[in-house]
N, C-alpha and C positions, 0 to 999 in steps of 0.2 A: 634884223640880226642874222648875220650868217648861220649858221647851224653848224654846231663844233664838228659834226662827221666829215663837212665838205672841209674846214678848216684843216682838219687832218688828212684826207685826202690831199689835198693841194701842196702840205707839207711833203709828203709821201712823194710826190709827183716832183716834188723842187731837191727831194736826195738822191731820187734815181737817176736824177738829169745829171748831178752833181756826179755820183757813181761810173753814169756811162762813160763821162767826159774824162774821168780820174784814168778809166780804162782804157782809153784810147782808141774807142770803135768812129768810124768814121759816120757815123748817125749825128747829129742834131739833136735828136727826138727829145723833149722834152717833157713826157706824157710817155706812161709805159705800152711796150707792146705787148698784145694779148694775142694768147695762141689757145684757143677748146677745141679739145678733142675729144670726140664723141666714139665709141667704141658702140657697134652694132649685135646686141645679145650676146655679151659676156657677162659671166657670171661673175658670182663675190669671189668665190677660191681660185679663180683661174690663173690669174698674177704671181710670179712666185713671190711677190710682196708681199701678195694676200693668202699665203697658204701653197697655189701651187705648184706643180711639176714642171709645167710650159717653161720652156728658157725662154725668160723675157727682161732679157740686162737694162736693154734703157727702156722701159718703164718703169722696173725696180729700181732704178737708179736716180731716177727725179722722185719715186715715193719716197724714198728714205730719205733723199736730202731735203724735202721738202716739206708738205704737213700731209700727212697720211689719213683720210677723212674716213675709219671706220666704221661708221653711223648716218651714211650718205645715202638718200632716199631719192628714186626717181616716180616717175609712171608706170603702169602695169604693163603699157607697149610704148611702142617706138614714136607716134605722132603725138599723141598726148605730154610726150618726156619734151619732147623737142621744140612744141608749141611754149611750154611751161621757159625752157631754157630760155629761149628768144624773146620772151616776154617779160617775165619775171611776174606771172602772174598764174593762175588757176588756168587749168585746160578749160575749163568748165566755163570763162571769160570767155575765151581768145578763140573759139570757132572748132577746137577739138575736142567735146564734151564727150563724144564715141570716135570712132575711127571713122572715117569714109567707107557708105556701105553697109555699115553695123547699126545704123540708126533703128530705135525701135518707132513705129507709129505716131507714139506721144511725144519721141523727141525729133521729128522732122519739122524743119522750117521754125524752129526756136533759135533764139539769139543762144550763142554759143554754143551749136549744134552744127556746124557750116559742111562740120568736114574740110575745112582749110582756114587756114588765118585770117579773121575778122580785121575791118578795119577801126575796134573800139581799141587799139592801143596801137604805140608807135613800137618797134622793134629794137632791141639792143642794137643790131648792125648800122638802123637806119640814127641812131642817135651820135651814136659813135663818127658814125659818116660825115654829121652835121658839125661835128665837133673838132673835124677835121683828119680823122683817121682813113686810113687806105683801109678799105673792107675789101674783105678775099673769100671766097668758097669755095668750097671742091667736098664731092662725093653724095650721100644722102640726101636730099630736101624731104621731100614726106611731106609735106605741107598746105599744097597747093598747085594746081595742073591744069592751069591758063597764065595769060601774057601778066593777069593783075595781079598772081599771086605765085608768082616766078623770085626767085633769090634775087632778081633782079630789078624787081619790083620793092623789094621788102628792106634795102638797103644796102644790098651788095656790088660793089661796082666793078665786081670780077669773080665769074663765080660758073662753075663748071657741074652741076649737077644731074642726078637720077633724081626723075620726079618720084617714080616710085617707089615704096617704100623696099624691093630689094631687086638683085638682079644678078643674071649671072656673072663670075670673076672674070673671066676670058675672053668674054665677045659680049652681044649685045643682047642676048636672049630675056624676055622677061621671065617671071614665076607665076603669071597665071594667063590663061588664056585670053581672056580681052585685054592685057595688055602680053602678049606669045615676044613682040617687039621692046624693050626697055626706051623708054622715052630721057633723053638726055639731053640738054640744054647749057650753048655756052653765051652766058650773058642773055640770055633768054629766046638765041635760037636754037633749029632743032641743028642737029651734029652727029653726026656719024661715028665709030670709035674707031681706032688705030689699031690693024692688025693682030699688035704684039701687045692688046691692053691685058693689064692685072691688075684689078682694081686699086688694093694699097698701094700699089709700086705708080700709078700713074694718077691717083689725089694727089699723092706728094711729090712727085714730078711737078703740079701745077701748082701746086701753093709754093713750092720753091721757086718757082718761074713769075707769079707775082707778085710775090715778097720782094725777090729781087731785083726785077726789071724798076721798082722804085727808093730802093735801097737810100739812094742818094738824095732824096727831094727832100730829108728833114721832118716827114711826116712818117708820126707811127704807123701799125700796119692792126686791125682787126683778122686775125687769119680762122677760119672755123675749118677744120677738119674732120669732114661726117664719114667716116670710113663705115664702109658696107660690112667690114669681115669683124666676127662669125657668124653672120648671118647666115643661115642657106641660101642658095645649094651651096652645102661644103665641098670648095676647090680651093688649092692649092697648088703650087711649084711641087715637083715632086720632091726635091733635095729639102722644102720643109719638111715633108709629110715625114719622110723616110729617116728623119730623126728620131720619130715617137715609135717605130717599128719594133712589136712585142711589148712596149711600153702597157699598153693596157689589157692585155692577155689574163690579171690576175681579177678583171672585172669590177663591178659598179664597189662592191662595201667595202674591199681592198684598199681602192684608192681613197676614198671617203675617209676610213680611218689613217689611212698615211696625210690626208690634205689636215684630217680635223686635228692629230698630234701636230705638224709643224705651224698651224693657227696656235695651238697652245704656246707654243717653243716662241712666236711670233710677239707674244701678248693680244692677240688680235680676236680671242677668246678665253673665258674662264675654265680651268683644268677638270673642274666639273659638268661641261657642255658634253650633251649627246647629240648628236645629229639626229634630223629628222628619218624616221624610217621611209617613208615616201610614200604616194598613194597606193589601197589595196587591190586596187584594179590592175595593178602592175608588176610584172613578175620578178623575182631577183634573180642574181643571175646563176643560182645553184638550180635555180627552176626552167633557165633556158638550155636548148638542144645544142649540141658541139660547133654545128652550123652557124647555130643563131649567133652565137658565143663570139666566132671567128670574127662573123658580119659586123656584130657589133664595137669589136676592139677593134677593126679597120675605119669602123668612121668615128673612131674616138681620136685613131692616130691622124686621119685626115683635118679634124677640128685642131686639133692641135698644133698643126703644122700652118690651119689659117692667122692661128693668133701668135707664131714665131714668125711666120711674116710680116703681119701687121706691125709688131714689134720690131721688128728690123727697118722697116722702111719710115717709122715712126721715128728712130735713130738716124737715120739718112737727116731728118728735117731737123732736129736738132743740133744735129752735124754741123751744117750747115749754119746755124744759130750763130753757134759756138765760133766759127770757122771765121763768120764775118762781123763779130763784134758785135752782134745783137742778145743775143741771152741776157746775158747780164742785166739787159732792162726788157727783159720777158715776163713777164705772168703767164704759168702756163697750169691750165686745169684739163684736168681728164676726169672722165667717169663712164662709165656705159650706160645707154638709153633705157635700159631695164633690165628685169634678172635675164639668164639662158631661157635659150627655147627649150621645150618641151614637147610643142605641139608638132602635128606631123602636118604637114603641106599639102600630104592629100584630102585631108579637112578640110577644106578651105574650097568652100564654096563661091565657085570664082564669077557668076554673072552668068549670062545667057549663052555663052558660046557652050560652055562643056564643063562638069569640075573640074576640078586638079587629078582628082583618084581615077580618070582614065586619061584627062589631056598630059601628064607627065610620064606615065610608063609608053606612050605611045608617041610623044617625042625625044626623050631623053635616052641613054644610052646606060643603062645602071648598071650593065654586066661588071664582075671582081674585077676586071682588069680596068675597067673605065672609071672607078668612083675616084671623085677627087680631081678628076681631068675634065676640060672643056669638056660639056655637052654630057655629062651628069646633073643628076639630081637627087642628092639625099641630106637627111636630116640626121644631128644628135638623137632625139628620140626623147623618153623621157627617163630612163637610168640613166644617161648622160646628164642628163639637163638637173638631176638629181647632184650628182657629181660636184657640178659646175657652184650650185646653192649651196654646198657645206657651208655651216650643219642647217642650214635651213628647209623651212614647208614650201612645196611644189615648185613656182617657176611661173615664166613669163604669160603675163594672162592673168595674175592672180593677185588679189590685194594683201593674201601673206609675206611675207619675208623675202621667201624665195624669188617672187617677182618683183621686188619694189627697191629689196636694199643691194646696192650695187658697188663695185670698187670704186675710190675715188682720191685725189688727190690735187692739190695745188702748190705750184713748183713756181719761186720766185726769189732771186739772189737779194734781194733787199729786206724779204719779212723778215719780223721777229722771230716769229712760229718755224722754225727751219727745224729739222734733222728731229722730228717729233710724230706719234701719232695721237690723234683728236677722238673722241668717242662722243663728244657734242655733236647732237642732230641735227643735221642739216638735208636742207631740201633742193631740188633743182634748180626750185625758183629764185632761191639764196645768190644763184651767179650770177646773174643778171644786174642786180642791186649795187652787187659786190664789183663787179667791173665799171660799173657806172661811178663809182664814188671814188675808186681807184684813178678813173680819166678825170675827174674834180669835176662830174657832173651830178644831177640831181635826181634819184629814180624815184621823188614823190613827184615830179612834177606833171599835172593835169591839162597843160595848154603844149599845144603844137600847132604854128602854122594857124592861128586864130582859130582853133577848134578844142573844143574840150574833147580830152583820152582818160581812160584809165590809167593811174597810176600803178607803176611795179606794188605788187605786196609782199616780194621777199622780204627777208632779212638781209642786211648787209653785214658782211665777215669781215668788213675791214677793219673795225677796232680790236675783234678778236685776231687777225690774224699780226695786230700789229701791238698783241700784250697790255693793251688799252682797257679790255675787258677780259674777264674770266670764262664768261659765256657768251653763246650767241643767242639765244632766245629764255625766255622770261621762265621764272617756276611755273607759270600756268598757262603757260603752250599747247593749244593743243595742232593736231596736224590730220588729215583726212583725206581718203583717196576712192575714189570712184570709178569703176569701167566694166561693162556690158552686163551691169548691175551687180553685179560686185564689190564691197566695200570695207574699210576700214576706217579706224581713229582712235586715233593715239593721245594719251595725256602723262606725257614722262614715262616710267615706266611702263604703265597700263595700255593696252591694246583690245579692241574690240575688232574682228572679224566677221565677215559672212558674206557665206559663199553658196553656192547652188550645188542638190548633190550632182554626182556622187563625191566629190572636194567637198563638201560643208555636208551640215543641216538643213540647210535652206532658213536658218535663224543667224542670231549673233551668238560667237562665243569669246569668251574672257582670255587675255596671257598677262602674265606677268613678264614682261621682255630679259627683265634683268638676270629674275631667276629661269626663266623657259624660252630664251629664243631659235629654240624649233620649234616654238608654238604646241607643245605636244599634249600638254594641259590645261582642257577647262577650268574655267575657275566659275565660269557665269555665275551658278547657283549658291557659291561663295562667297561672293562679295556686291551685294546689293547696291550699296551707295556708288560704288565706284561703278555699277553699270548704270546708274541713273546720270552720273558725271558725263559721261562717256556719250550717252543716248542725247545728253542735251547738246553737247559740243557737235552732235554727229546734225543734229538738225539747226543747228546757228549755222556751220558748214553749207547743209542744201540752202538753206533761205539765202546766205550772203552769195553764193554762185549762180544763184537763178537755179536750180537744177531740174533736171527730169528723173527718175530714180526710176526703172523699175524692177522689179520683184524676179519677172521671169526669163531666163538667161539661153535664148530661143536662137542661138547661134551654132551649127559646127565647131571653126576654130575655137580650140582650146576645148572642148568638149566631146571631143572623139576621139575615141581610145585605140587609133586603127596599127599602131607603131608596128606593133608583133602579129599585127593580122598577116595566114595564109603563111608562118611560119610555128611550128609544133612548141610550143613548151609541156615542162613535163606535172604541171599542176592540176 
């Protein structure tokens, strides 16, 4: 018996042909085209869809017309999110269980420990490929950093990538010292960059270039767009930056409460929401020096001006959509890889050459007049990254709020769900499924190529996005996340946390999401049953992923508090 979701998929698939052809694009395509785009440490408020300031038209212009995913949950960092996407599975499966690097002892040389993508599952890209689709990349990989786990390996038959996980906007600089060089690959060799590179302006230069050099063969297009920005080092065009100029002069709880009223104004929160006050370790900004003050509303303006770019040239590709009769049979999903950064970069304990905390003030040019331009290096910080999470706890690195739940949306002229927002939970893993079943393929399927794979475990959103269903997962869902011991798990409302101090206890503690989603109240010693609920889900969780768990959180990044070191506050 067929399975009514593919049944419905395939419908789906025989109205948009119907739609395109109504529209008179010069496509064939019979099978929708999909565009993800991956936004690199953006926060939930950053969007002025989602609350903020940033002019960001066409993003807000595909969230509103589109389903606006309020309650979108990724990874605590950028390899674990991205592994998750491409698979539609548990980091914790697919070879990203830590980061590269970050392994503890007990989890080296474990399956699903690889630090790059396992070969126990097939890829979205490489399925889609099979299925007939032109697969395209440009920007981020993060994944993998040999010939066998190259974009090019994985499914992509066009694909322009930084192995590593960031790099400078301007040139080819890396951000740590054993990789000082940024390692880029076209089609899975190495490649040199082009004078006049800036990262957003030149992914989308190349995904416009292979979208359309096959424009005309009648085969849809898989396109992923891994934009680097706002990642660090924050750089930008000066005519972005010099839009937000004085813009954040009035400081960190200023704009918080200006972002967390037009979330109200939004529906995007309840009018009774406070924001989280932020960690104690962190000074506000009535507590910083006039200096500090200035330093830090300049690379507030600088981030800003990376994600009015990113946003502009995000528009250029859509443009172009539009322009040549393809939208129309688009699926296009956005989200970012995880919450804002927080952490500072010279944390980051980079290998055997040198840290960060001497190899970048000794390469980089940080002087006031340099930030923001080639051959800088600075970060948001962590009142930014504050900012970025209205009204949410901490930020990227963290299995609260702040680093897990991220903006998101899915833009598609044929759903039902148009010109709506969604407050059903969904997970990264959910895309994956969801695009699968949209191409009228099967994401339980367990054989590939005479070999048994792990099947996707997402959810698929196609009945929901297509008014079929009311929700997308069951009353007794639950959901759970894990990283550099670290953890969460959630059952509908209910959340259990813990975290390492000085962020936690070094125990678990209780939220009620509905009533406290700034996490700002225990409940632990409140509600027994529901931690016993919580505790069981959390260990069905480790046993179904294989996991390694441990206790002690023996890392720098994300644990060093160096942001305002070697500048006075007044506390």
């Amino acid at each position: 018996m067929i399975p009514i979701r593919l049944i419905l998929a395939m419908l789906l698939v025989f109205i948009s042909s119907a739609c395109a052809k109504h529209n008179d694009t010069d496509s064939t395509t019979t099978q929708p085209n999909i565009l993800l785009i991956v936004a690199d440490d953006l926060g939930y408020s950053d969007l002025g869809s989602f609350g903020g300031e940033i002019d960001t038209p066409n993003l807000d212009k595909l969230a509103t017309s589109g389903l606006q995913l309020t309650n979108f949950y990724a990874a605590p960092t950028c390899s674990p999110s991205r592994a998750m996407l491409l698979s539609g599975m548990d980091n914790h499966l697919v070879g990203l269980g830590t980061q590269k690097y970050y392994w503890s002892e007990e989890q080296k040389g474990r399956p699903g420990y690889e630090g790059f993508l396992n070969e126990r599952f097939v890829t979205l890209a490489t399925r889609l490929k099979d299925a007939g689709y032109r697969t395209y990349m440009a920007g981020k990989w993060h994944l993998g950093y040999d010939e066998t786990t190259y974009p090019s390996a994985r499914g992509f038959e066009e694909s322009f990538a930084l192995l590593e996980g960031g790099a400078s906007h301007f040139d080819q600089r890396g951000v740590i010292p054993n990789a000082s060089k940024a390692n880029y690959r076209k089609n899975g060799k190495a490649v040199a960059l082009p004078k006049d590179f800036f990262s957003s302006a030149f992914y989308t230069d190349r995904l416009i270039e292979n979208i359309e050099s096959n424009r005309k063969d009648g085969q849809p297009f898989f396109a992923y767009a891994a934009y680097t920005a706002p990642h660090w080092p924050l750089q930008a065009p000066e005519e972005n930056i010099a839009k937000y100029k004085g813009k954040y002069d009035a400081g960190y709880e200023a704009i918080i409460a200006a972002r967390l009223q037009r979330m109200k104004e939004l529906d995007l929160i309840a009018n009774v929401v406070e924001a989280n006050p932020g960690a104690e370790v962190y000074p506000t900004w009535d507590e910083l020096t006039a200096t500090q003050k200035k330093h830090e509303a300049r690379l507030m303006e600088i981030y800003a001006g990376m994600v009015d770019a990113l946003d502009l040239h995000i528009g250029r590709l859509i443009n172009y959509l539009e322009e040549t009769g393809q939208l129309e049979n688009t699926i296009i999903v956005f989200m970012s890889d995880n919450g804002a950064e927080g952490a500072n970069p010279l944390d980051i304990e980079a290998g055997k050459n040198e840290p960060n905390a001497t190899w970048i003030p000794n390469n980089f040019d940080n002087s006031d007049d340099n930030l923001g331009k080639a051959g800088s290096f600075v970060s948001t910080g962590p009142g930014w990254a504050r900012v970025s999470s209205t009204p949410s706890r901490l930020y990227k690195g963290f299995t609260t709020e702040g680093g897990i739940k991220v903006p998101a949306f899915i833009y598609y002229p044929q759903m039902a769900r148009s010109k709506q927002k969604s407050s059903e939970f969904v997970s990264v893993m959910d895309v994956a499924p969801t695009l699968m079943e949209l191409a009228g393929l099967d994401p339980k399927s367990t054989r590939y190529q005479e070999r048994t794979v792990l099947p996707m475990t997402g959810t698929s959103l196609l009945g929901y996005l297509q008014e079929q269903q009311t929700s997308v997962h069951g009353e007794n869902f639950s959901a759970a996340w894990e990283l550099f011991g670290r953890r969460a798990v959630r059952l509908g409302d209910w959340k259990m946390v813990w975290l390492n101090e000085p962020w936690g206890n070094g125990r678990w503690q209780l939220y009620n999401l509905a009533q406290d989603p700034a996490e700002k109240n225990d409940l632990y010693h409140l509600y027994p049953k529901i931690v016993h609920k919580l505790k069981q889900a959390w260990h069905d969780y480790v046993k179904r992923n294989d996991m390694v768990v441990v206790d002690k959180v023996d890392i720098l990044y994300s644990n060093g508090t160096s942001h305002y070191k070697g500048a006075q506050v007044s506390k």
